[in-house]
Each structure stands twice: as structure tokens, then as C-alpha cells.
DOVEXKE-901259 format. One record per residue (C-alpha): x, z, y; residue number from 1; residue in one letter. Coordinates in nm, 4 decimals, always signed. Layout:
BEGIN
c1:X c3:Z c2:Y num:NUM residu:A
...
# end
This chain:
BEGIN
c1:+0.0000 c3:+0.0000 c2:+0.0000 num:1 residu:X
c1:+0.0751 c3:-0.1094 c2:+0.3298 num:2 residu:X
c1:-0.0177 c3:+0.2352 c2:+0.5207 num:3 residu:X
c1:+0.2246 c3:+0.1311 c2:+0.7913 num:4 residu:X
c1:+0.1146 c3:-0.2200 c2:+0.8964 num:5 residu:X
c1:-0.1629 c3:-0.3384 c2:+1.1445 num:6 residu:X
c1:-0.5207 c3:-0.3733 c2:+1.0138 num:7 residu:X
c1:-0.4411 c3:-0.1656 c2:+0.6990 num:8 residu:X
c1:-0.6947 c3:+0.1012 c2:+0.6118 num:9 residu:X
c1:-0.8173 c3:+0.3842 c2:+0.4168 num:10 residu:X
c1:-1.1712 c3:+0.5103 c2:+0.2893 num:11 residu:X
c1:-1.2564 c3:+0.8406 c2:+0.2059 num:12 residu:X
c1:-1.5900 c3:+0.9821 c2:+0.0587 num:13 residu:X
c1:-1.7139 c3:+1.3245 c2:+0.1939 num:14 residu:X
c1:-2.0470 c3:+1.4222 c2:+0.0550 num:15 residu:X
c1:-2.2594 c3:+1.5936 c2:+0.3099 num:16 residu:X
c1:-2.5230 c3:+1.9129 c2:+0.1700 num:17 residu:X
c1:-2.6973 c3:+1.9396 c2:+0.4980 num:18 residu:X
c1:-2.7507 c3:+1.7442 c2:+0.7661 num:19 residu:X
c1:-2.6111 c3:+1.8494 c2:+1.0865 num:20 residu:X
c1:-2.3115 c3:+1.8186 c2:+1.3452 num:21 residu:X
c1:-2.0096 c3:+1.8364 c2:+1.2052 num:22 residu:X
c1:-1.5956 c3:+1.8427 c2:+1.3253 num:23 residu:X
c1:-1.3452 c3:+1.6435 c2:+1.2026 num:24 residu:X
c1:-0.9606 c3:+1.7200 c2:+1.1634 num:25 residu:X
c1:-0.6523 c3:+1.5848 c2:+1.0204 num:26 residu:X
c1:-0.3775 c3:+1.7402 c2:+0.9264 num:27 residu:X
c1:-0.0885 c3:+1.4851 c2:+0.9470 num:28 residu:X
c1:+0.2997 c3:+1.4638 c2:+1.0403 num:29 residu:X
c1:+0.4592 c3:+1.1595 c2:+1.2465 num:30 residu:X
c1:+0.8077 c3:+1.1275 c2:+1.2140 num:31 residu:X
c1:+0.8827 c3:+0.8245 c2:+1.4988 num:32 residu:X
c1:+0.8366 c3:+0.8568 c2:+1.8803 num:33 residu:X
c1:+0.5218 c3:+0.7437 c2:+2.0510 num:34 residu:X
c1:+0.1888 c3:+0.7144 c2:+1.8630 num:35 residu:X
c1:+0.0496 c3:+0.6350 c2:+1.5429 num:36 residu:X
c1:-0.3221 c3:+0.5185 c2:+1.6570 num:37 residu:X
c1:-0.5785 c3:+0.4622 c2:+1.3950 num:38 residu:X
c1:-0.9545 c3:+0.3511 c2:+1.4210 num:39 residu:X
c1:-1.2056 c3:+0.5538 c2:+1.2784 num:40 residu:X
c1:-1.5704 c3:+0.4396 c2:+1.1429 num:41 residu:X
c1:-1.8196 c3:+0.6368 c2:+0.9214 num:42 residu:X
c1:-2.0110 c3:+0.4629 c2:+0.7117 num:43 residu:X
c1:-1.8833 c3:+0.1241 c2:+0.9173 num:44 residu:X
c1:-1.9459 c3:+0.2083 c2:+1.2829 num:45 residu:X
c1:-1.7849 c3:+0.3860 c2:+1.5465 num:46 residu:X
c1:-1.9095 c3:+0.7199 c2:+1.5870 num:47 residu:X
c1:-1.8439 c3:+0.7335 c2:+1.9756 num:48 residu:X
c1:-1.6747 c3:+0.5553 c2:+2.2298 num:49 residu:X
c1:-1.3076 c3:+0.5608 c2:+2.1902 num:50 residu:X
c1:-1.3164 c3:+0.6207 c2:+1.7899 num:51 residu:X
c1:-1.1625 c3:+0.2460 c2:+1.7999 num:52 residu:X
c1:-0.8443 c3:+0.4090 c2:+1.8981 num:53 residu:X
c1:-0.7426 c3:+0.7894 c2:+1.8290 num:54 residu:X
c1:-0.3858 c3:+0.8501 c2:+1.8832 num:55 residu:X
c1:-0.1703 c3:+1.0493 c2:+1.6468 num:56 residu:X
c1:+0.1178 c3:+1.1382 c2:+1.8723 num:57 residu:X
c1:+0.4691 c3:+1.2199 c2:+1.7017 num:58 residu:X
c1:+0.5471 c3:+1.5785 c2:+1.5253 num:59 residu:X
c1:+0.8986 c3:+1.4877 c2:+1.5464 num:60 residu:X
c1:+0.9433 c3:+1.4699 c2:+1.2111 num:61 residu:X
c1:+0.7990 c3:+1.3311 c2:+0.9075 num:62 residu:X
c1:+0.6860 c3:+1.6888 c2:+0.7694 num:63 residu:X
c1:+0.6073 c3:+1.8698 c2:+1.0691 num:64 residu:X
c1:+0.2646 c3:+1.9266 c2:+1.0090 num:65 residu:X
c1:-0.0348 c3:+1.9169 c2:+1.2766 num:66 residu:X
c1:-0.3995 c3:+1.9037 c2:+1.3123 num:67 residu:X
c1:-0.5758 c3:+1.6984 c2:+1.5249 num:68 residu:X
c1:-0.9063 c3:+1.7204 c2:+1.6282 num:69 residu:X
c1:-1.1590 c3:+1.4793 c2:+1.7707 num:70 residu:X
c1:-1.2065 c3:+1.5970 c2:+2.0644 num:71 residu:X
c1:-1.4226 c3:+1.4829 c2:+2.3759 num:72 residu:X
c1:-1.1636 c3:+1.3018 c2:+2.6428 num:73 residu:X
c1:-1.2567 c3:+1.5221 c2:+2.9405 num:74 residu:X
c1:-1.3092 c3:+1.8559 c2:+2.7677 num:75 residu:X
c1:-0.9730 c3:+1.9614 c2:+2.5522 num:76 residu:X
c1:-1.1372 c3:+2.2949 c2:+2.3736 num:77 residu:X
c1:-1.4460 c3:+2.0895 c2:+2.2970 num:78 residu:X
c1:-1.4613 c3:+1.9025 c2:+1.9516 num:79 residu:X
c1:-1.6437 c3:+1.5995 c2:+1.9099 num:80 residu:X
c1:-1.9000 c3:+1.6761 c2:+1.6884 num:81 residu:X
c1:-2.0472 c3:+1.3910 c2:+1.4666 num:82 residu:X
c1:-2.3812 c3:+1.4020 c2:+1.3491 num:83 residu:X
c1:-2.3542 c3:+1.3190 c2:+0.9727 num:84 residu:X
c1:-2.7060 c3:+1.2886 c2:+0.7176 num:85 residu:X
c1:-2.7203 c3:+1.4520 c2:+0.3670 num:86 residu:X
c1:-2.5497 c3:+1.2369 c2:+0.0840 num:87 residu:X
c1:-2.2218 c3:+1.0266 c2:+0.0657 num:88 residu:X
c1:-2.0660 c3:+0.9503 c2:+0.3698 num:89 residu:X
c1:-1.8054 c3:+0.6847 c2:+0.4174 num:90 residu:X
c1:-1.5139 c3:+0.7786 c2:+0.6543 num:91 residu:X
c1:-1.2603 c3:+0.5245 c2:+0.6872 num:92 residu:X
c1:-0.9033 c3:+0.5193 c2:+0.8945 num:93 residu:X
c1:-0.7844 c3:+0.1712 c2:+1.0169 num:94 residu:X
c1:-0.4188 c3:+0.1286 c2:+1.1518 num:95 residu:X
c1:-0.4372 c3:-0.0042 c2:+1.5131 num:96 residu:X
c1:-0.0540 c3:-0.0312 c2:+1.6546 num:97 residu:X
c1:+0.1260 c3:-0.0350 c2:+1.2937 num:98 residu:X
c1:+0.2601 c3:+0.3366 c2:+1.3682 num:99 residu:X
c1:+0.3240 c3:+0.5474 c2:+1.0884 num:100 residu:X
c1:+0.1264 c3:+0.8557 c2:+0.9881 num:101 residu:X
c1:+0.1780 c3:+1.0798 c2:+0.7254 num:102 residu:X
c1:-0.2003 c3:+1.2321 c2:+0.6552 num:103 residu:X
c1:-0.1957 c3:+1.5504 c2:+0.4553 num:104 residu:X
c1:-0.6137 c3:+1.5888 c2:+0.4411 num:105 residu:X
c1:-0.9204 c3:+1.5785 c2:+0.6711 num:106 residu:X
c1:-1.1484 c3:+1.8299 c2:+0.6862 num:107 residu:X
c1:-1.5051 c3:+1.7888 c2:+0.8025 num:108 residu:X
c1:-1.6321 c3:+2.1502 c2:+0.8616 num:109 residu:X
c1:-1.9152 c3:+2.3196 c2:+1.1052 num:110 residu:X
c1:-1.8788 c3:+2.3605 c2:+1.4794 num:111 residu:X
c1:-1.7956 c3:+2.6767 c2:+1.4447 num:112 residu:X
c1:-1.4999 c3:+2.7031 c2:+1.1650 num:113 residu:X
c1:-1.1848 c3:+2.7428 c2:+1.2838 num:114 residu:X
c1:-0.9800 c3:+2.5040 c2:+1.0945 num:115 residu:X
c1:-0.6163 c3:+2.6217 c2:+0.9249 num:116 residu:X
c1:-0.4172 c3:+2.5677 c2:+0.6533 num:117 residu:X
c1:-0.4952 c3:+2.8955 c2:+0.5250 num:118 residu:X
c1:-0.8528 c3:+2.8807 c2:+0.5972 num:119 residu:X
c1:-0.8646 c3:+2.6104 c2:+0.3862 num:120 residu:X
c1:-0.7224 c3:+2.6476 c2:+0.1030 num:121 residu:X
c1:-0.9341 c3:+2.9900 c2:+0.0198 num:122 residu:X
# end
């Protein structure tokens, strides 16, 4: 796999119990300067404005791991909550710039769950 070149992507499943708002992190390292910038679509559309292009900036180092959170542009504490329907969701990561991104997991969790390693792997 190609993980590394423009237009290459990767689909994930995440099967939703309730329906509701939901965040949405990655955990992920980036080894090179500048950004890795992927698209992200669930179930094959944009969830909001700007999901076209979410920037991954570097970790400085290719296992210096980070979250990310989608977040809304003018409001940095806020996440961007999606509003996902019971069943399987599709959740799929297109490269943009051909960056590199090392992507440990995503996690899809309530507003209100503060997302950590540690958290997580309970």
C-alpha cells in the first residue's frame, strides 16, 4: 500500500449503538516537517466544511505520538461533533498533499470523554 502517495486512502468501519453526536480523534505520529493533510468522508461525504483537508502537522518524529481532534476552526477547545445514525458507519481517510502519517487508531467517543491513551485502552 501506497499510504504515502496522493489520492491513496483508507476505510474504516465503526459501528454506531446509538444515534447521536459524536468526536473524532486520531492518534498518529509524523516524522517529516510541514503537514500530512488527509480528507475525511463518512459514509462518502464530507461531514463539514473543511473535512476535504485536515492537517496532520509534524510530531517530529515518526513515533512521537499525538492526538488530533476535529475541531471547529474558530473555537480551539471545541470539538467538531459529527452526528452519526445507529449501524455501520463508513469513515474513510484520503491523502491530499502525499505527506506521510503514521495513524496509531481513531477513536469516535461522546462529547464528553476525554480521550487518552490510557482511557482507552481500559
Amino acid at each position: 500500500m501506497e499510504w504515502n502517495k496522493t489520492g491513496h486512502w483508507l476505510e474504516y468501519e465503526i459501528h454506531v449503538q446509538h444515534a447521536g453526536y459524536y468526536q473524532i480523534v486520531f492518534r498518529y505520529a509524523r516524522g517529516d516537517a510541514g503537514d500530512g493533510v488527509r480528507a475525511i468522508r463518512i459514509d462518502g461525504e464530507f461531514p463539514f466544511e473543511g473535512a476535504d483537508a485536515i492537517s496532520f502537522p509534524s510530531t517530529n518524529g515518526w513515533a512521537n505520538w499525538r492526538f488530533i481532534r476535529l475541531r471547529w476552526p474558530d473555537f480551539v477547545d471545541q470539538p467538531f461533533l459529527v452526528k452519526l445514525e445507529p449501524g455501520a458507519r463508513r469513515l474513510r481517510l484520503e491523502n491530499v498533499n502525499g505527506g506521510g502519517v503514521n495513524l496509531d487508531y481513531i477513536a469516535v467517543a461522546h462529547p464528553k470523554v476525554e480521550i487518552t491513551r490510557e482511557a482507552l485502552e481500559k
